[in-house]
C-alpha positions in Angstrom: 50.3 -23.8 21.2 47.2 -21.3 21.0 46.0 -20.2 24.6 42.4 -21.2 24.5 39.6 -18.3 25.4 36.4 -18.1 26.3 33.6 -15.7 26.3 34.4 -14.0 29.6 38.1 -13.4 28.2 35.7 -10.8 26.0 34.4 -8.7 29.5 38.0 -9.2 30.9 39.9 -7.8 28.2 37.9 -5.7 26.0 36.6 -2.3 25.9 32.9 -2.6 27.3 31.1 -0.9 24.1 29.8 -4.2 22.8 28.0 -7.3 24.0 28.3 -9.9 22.4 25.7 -13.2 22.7 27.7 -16.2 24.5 28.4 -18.3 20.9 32.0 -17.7 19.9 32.2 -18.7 16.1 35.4 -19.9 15.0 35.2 -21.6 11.6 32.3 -20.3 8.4 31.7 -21.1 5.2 28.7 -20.4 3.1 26.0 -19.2 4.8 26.7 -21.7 8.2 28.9 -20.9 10.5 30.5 -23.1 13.8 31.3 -22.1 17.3 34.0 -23.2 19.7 31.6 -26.4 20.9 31.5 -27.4 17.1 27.4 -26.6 16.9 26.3 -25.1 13.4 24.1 -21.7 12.8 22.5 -20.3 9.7 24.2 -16.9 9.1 21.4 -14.9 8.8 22.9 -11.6 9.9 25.8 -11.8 7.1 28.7 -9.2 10.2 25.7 -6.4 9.6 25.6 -7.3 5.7 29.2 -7.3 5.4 29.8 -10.9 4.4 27.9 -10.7 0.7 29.2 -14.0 -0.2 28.6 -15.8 2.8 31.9 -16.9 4.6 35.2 -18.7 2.7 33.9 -18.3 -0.6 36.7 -20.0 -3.1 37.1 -16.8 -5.6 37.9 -14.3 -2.3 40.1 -16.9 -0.9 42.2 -16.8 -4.2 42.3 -13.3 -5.0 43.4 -13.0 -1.1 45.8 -15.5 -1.0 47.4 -14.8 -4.7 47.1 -11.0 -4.0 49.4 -11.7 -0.2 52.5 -13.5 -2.3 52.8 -10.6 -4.4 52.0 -7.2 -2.1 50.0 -6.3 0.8 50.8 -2.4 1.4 52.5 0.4 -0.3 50.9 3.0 1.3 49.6 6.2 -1.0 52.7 7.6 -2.2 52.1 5.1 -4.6 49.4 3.4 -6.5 48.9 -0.6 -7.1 47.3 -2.3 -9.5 44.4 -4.1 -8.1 43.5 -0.8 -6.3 43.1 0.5 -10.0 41.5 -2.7 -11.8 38.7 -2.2 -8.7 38.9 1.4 -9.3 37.6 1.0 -13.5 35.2 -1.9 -12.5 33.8 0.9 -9.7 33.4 4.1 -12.1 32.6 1.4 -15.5 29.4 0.4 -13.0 28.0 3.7 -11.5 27.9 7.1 -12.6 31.2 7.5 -10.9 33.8 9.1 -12.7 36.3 8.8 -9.3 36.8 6.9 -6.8 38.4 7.2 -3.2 39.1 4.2 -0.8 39.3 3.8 2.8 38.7 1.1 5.2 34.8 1.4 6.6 31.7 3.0 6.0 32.2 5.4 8.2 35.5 7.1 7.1 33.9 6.6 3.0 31.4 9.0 4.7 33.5 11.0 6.2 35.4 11.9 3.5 31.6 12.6 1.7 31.3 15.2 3.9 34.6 17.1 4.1 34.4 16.9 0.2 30.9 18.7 0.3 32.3 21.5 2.2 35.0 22.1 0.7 33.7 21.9 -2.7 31.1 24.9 -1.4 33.4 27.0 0.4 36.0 26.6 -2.5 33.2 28.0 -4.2 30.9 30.0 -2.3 32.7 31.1 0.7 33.0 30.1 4.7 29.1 30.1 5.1 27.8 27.5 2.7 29.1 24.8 5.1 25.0 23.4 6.6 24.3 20.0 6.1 21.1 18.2 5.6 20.4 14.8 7.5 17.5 12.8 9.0 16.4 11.6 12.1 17.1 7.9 12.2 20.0 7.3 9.8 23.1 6.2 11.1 26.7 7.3 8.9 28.9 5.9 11.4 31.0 6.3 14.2 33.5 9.1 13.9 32.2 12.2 15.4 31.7 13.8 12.4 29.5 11.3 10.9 28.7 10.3 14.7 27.0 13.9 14.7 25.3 14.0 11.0 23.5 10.6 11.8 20.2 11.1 13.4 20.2 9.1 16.3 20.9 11.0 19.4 21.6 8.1 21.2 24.8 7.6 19.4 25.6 11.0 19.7 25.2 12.5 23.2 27.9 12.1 25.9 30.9 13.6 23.8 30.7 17.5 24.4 29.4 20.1 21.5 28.4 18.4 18.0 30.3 20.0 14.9 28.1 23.1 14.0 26.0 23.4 10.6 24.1 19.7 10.8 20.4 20.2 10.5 17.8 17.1 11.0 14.5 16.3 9.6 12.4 13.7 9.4 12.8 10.8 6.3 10.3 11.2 3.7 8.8 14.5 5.1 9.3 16.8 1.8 7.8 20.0 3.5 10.3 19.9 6.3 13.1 19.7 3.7 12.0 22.3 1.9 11.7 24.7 5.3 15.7 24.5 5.6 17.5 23.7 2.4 18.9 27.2 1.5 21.5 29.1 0.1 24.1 27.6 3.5 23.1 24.2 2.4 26.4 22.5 1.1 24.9 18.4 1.2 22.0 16.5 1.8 22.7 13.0 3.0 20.4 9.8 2.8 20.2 6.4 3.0 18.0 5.4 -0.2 16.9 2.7 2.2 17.4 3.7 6.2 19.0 0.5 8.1 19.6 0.7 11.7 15.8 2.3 12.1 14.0 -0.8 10.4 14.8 -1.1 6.6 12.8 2.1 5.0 13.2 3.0 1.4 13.0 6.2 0.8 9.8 7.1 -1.2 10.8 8.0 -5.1 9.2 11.7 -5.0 11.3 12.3 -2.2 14.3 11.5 -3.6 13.1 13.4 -6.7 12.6 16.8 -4.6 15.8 16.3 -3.0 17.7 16.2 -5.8 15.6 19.1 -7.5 16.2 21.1 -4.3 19.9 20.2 -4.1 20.7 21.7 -8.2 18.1 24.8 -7.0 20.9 25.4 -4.3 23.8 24.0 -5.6 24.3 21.7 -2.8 25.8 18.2 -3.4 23.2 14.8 -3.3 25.2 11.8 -1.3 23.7 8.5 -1.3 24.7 6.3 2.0 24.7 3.0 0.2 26.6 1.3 3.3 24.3 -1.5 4.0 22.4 -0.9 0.7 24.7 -1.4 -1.8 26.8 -3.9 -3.6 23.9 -6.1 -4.6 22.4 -6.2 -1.2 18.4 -4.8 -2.6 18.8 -6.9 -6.2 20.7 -4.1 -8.1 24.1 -3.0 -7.7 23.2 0.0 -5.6 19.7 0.8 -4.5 20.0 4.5 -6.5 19.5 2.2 -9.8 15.9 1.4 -8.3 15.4 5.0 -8.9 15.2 7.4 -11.5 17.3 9.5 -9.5 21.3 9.3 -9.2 23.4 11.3 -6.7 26.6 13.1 -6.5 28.7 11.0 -4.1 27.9 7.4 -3.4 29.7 6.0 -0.3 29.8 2.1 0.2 31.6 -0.2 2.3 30.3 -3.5 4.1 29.5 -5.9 1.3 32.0 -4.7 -1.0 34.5 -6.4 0.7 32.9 -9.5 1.6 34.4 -9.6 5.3 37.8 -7.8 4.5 37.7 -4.4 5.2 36.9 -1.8 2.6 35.6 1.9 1.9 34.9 3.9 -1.2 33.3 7.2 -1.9 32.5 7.3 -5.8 31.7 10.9 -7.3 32.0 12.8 -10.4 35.4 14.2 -11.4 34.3 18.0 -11.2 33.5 17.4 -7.6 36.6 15.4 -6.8 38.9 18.3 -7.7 37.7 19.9 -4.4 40.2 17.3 -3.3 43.7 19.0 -3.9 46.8 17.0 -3.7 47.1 17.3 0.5 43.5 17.8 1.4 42.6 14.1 2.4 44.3 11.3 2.6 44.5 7.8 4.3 47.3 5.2 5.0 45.7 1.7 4.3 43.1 3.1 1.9 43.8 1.3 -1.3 45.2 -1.8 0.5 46.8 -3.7 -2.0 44.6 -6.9 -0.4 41.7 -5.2 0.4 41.4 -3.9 -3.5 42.0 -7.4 -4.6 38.9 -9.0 -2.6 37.0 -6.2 -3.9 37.8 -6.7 -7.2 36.6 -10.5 -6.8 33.6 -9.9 -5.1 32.6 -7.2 -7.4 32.8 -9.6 -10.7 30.2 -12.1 -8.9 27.7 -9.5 -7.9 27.4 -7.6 -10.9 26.6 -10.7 -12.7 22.5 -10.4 -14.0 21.9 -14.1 -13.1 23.2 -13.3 -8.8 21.3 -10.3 -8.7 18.5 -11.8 -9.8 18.9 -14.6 -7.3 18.6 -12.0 -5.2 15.5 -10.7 -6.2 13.8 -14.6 -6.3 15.3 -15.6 -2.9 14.0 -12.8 -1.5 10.4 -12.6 -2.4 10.1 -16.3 -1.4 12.2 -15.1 2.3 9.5 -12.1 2.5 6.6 -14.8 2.1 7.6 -17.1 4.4 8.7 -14.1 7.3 5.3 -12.3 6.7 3.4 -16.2 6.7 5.0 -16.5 10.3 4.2 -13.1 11.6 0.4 -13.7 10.5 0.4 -17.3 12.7 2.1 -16.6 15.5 1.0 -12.5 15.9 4.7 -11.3 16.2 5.4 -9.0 13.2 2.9 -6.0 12.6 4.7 -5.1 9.3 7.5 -7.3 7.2 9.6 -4.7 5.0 12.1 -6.3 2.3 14.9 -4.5 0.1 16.3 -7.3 -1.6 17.6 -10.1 0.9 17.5 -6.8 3.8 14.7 -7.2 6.1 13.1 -5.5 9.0 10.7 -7.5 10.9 8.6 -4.7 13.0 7.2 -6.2 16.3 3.8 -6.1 17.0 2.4 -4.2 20.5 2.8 -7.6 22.1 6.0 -7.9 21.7 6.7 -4.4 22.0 10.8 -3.5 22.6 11.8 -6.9 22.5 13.7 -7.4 19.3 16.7 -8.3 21.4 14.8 -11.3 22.9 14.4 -12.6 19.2 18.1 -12.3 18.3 19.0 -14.3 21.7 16.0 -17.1 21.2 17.2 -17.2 17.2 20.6 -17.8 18.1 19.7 -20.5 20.7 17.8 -22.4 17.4 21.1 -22.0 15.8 19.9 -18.7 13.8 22.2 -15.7 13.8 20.2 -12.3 13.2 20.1 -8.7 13.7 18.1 -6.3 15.1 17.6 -2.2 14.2 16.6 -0.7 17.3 13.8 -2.4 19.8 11.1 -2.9 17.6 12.2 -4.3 14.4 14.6 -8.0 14.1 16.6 -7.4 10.6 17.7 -9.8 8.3 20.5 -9.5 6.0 21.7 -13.1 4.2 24.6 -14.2 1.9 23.5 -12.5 -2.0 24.0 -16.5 -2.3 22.9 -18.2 0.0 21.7 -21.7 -1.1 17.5 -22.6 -1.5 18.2 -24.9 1.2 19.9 -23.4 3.9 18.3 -20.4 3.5 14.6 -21.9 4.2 16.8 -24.1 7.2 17.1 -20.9 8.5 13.9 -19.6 8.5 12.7 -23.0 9.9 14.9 -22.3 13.1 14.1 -19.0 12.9 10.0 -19.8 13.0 10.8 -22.0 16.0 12.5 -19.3 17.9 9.4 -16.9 17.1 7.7 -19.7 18.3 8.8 -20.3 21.8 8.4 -16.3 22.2 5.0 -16.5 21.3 4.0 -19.2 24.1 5.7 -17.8 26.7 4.0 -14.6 26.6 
């Protein structure tokens, strides 16, 4: 018999670096999800754009269970074969010519950067080891990528930060071009910045910093964590621009809710990576590769990302229609279904008090930061339930706005 739990087994038991609201969900499929007292919400956060294809969906449940009666883990002293089927569909896709799996975001990232400096010190010597970044962007948790993300508040407390990291501000071309330099090894960006409000990148930035990057024969990485794997209507948000980098990382909605990494480059950079020089021991899961492979056939079909694309102008209309009535949202930015609602002066800091009201409407949502409530749906979700959600989610906004 399972030993039932609650949500104050969470404080009793757990490490104290999350909080998590008071529904526990215990069942999902499409876009809705159920907690433990059987009431429904609209999945409007999709585990940080992780679930892609909303929750259960029939295609990842087969290539998951098909893929566990045959082999789950060999480790890397071998290969497998869906790791290598995922691996074509990958480099056949991109501009990728390799490919390198882990299990998150942030160890695809990390292995962006090591790759960077060793390709330059392989090359150049012991000093071309600076990287650019800018103020923020978040890479992820390790304290390497921990370090290059530009948010000191994820940053401080842990002692010295790992030397050569420079940060300037996104979009600013001058202050790029005042430290790129002959030390530079990478410059690292998210084409579209997530946890600081959803903000593309403008296309003549990108455009310098790739010019600047071949000037100083530094390597271009694209952080296509959140943005990638159909999440902005294309596969990754660097096809939205005429310009296309030397390492893609990705994660999140690759998997669709099972754990996966890659970092995709070009195979003169990957031969910085000598037999020995990296490595991982669940990288290239067996499972994992197989759930990729699924999800990746559905989003690369033209007729989902351009469901994509229609669902989320008509999401954009409505979330900027209820800013305008009830005074909440002083700017609505969209990237595909990827939102950031940015709070007006009146509700100034208090994207956290949307996320709890949403949820007690039976909306689950996000926020990046204080000031900005982001959305990130199913690449699926159905007409209806994704206009059910912004109809709890309008009530929510709502209820704010008349008790203010």
């Amino acid at each position: 018999m399972t030993a039932a739990v609650e949500r104050s087994d969470f404080d009793r038991y757990m490490v104290p670096c999350f909080a998590p609201l008071a529904p526990v969900p215990v069942r999902g499929e499409g876009s809705r999800v159920w907690d433990q007292d059987g009431r429904d919400y609209i999945d409007f956060g999709a585990g940080v754009a992780v679930t892609s294809l909303g929750h259960a969906h029939p295609a990842l449940l087969k290539a998951l269970r098909d893929q566990s009666e045959k082999l789950w883990h060999v480790s890397n002293y071998f290969t497998n074969e869906p790791a290598l089927r995922l691996a074509k569909k990958l480099t056949d896709a991109t501009f990728a010519e390799r490919v390198f799996y882990c299990n998150s975001g942030a160890e695809a990232n990390e292995a962006a950067l090591k790759l960077a400096r060793k390709r330059a010190i392989d090359k150049h010597g012991q000093d071309k080891i600076e990287i650019v970044a800018f103020n923020g962007a978040f890479h992820g948790r390790t304290f390497f990528t921990v370090s290059v993300g530009g948010q000191p508040k994820y940053s401080s407390g842990f002692g010295p930060n790992p030397a050569g990291i420079v940060h300037v501000d996104f979009n600013d071309i001058e202050a790029v071009r005042r430290v790129i330099g002959p030390k530079t090894c990478a410059v690292i960006i998210e084409p579209v910045i997530g946890e600081s409000g959803v903000v593309p990148a403008k296309p003549e930035f990108l455009r310098e910093l790739r010019q600047l990057t071949r000037e100083h024969d530094a390597v271009l990485i694209f952080d296509e964590i959140q943005s990638g794997n159909g999440r902005t209507g294309s596969l990754f948000a660097y096809m939205n621009t005429d310009v296309v980098p030397d390492i893609l990382t990705t994660a999140k909605g690759l998997g669709g809710g099972f754990p996966i990494g890659a970092m995709l480059t070009t195979a003169e950079i990957a031969r910085s990576f000598t037999l020995g020089s990296h490595g991982t021991t669940f990288g290239g899961n067996p499972l994992a590769c197989a759930v990729g492979e699924a999800v990746m056939d559905i989003i690369t079909r033209p007729e989902v990302l351009a469901g994509v694309r229609s669902k989320a102008a008509h999401a954009a209309g409505r979330l900027r229609g209820i800013g305008e009535r009830l005074g909440c949202f002083a700017d609505v930015r969209s990237s595909g279904l990827w939102f950031g609602c940015e709070l007006t002066g009146t509700f100034a800091n208090r994207a956290s008090d949307f996320v709890a009201a949403a949820a007690k409407e039976g909306v689950l949502l996000l926020q990046a930061g204080p000031n900005v409530v982001r959305i990130a749906t199913s690449l699926i979700i159905a007409d209806e339930e994704l206009n059910e959600g912004l109809d709890r989610f309008e009530r929510a906004c709502q209820a704010l706005a008349a008790a203010r």
